[in-house]
C-alpha positions as CSV (number, residue, x, y, z in Angstrom):
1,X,60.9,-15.1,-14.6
2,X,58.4,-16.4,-16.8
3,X,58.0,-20.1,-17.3
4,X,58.5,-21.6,-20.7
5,X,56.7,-24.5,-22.0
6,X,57.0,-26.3,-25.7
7,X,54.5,-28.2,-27.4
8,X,55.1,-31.2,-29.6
9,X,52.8,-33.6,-31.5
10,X,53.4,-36.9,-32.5
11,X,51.1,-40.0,-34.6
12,X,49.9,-36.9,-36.6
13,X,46.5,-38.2,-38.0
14,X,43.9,-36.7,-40.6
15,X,40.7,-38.3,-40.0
16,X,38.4,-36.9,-43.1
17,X,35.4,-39.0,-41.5
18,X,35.4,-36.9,-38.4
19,X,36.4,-34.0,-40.3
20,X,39.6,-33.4,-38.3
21,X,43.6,-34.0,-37.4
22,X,44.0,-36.1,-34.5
23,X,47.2,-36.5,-32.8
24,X,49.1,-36.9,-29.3
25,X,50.3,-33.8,-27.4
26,X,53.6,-33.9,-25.5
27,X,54.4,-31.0,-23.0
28,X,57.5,-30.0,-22.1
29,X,57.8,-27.6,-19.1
30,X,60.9,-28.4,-17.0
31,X,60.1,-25.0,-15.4
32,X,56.5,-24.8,-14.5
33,X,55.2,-25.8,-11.8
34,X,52.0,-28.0,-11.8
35,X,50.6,-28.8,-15.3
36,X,49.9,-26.3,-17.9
37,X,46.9,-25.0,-18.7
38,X,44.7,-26.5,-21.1
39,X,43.9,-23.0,-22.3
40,X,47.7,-22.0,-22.8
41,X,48.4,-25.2,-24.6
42,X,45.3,-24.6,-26.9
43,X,46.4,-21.2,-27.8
44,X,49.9,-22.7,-28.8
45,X,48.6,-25.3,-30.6
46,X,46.5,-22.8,-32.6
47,X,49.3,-20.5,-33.7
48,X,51.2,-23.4,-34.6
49,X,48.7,-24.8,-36.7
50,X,47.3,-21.7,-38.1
51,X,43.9,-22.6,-37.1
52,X,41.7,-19.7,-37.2
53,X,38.9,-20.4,-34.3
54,X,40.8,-21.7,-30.6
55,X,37.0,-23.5,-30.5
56,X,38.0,-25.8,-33.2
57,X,41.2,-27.1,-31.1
58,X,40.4,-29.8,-28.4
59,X,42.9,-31.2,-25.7
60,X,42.0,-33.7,-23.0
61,X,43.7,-36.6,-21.3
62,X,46.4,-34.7,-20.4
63,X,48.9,-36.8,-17.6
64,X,52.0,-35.7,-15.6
65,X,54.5,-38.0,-16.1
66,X,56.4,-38.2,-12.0
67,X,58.4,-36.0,-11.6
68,X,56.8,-33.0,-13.5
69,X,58.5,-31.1,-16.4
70,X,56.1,-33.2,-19.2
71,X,52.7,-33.7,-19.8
72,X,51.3,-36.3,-22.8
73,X,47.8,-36.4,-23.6
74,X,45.6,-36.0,-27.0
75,X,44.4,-33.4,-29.3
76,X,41.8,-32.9,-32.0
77,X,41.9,-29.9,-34.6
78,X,38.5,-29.6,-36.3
79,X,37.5,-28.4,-39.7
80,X,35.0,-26.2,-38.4
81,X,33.2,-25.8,-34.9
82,X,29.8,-27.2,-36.4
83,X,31.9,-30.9,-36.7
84,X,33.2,-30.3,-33.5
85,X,29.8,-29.1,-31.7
86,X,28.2,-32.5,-33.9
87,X,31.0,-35.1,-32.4
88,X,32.8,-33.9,-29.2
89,X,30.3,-35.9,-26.4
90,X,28.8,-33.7,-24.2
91,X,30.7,-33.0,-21.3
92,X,33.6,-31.8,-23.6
93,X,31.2,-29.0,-25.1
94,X,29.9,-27.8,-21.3
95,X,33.5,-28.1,-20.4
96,X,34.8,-25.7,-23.5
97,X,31.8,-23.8,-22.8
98,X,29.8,-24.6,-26.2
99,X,26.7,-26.0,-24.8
100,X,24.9,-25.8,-21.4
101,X,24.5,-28.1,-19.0
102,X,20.9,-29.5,-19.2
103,X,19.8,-29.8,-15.4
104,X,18.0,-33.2,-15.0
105,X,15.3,-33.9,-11.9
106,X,17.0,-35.9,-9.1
107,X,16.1,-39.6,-9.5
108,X,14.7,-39.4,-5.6
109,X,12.1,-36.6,-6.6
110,X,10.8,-38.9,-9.7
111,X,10.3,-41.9,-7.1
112,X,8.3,-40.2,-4.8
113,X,6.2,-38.4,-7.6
114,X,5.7,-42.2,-8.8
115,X,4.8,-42.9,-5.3
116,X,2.5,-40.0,-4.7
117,X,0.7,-40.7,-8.0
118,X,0.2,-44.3,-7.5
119,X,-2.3,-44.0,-4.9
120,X,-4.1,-41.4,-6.1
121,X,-7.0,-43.2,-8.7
122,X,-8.3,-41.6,-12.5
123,X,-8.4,-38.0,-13.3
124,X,-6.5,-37.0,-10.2
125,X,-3.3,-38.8,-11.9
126,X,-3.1,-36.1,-14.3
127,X,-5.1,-37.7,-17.0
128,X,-7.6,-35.7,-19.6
129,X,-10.8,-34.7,-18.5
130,X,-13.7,-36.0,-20.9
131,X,-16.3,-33.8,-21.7
């Protein structure tokens, strides 16, 4: 048996600032269990919006009420992906897989490279040779 799910949205906004339609998403799946996937709930909101990139839909903040059998969260449509790429934060766009996640130095390894190059004195620090 496959489980059925609906999707509803309610406080239907059009922000033209942000270029998109924001809204809250309510999940009904007295069947499923757990909570839906974020991918599933994209696709449906796609095809019931006639959107024609699933890259321009965004979901997050999806809870489980107790009990199971209904998820709320929120949900942004975009214009295009270029508004989306140019507001989403961040984490959203590594998380949809639009952008990479930039790999920053751990904060230990800067100290002691601090450290190290404190005691060392003038050109050994790194600094330009003069000629």
């Amino acid at each position: 048996m496959k489980a059925e799910f609906t999707v509803r949205t309610q406080q239907f906004q059009v922000n033209k600032l942000l270029n998109r339609k924001q809204f809250a998403v309510v999940i009904n799946h007295p069947n499923w269990n757990g909570t839906v996937p974020k991918s599933k709930i994209i696709e449906k909101l796609t095809s019931l919006y006639k959107v024609p990139d699933q890259n321009q839909v965004s979901v997050f903040g999806l809870k489980t009420k107790f009990g199971g059998g209904k998820t709320v969260g929120f949900g942004f449509i975009y214009d295009d992906v270029a508004s989306l790429k140019r507001i989403e934060p961040n984490y959203r766009l590594i998380r949809y897989g639009l952008s990479k996640e930039k790999r920053q130095t751990a904060r230990k390894t800067l100290k002691e490279k601090r450290h190290r190059l404190s005691k060392l004195r003038g050109t050994a620090k790194g600094g330009k040779k003069k000629k």
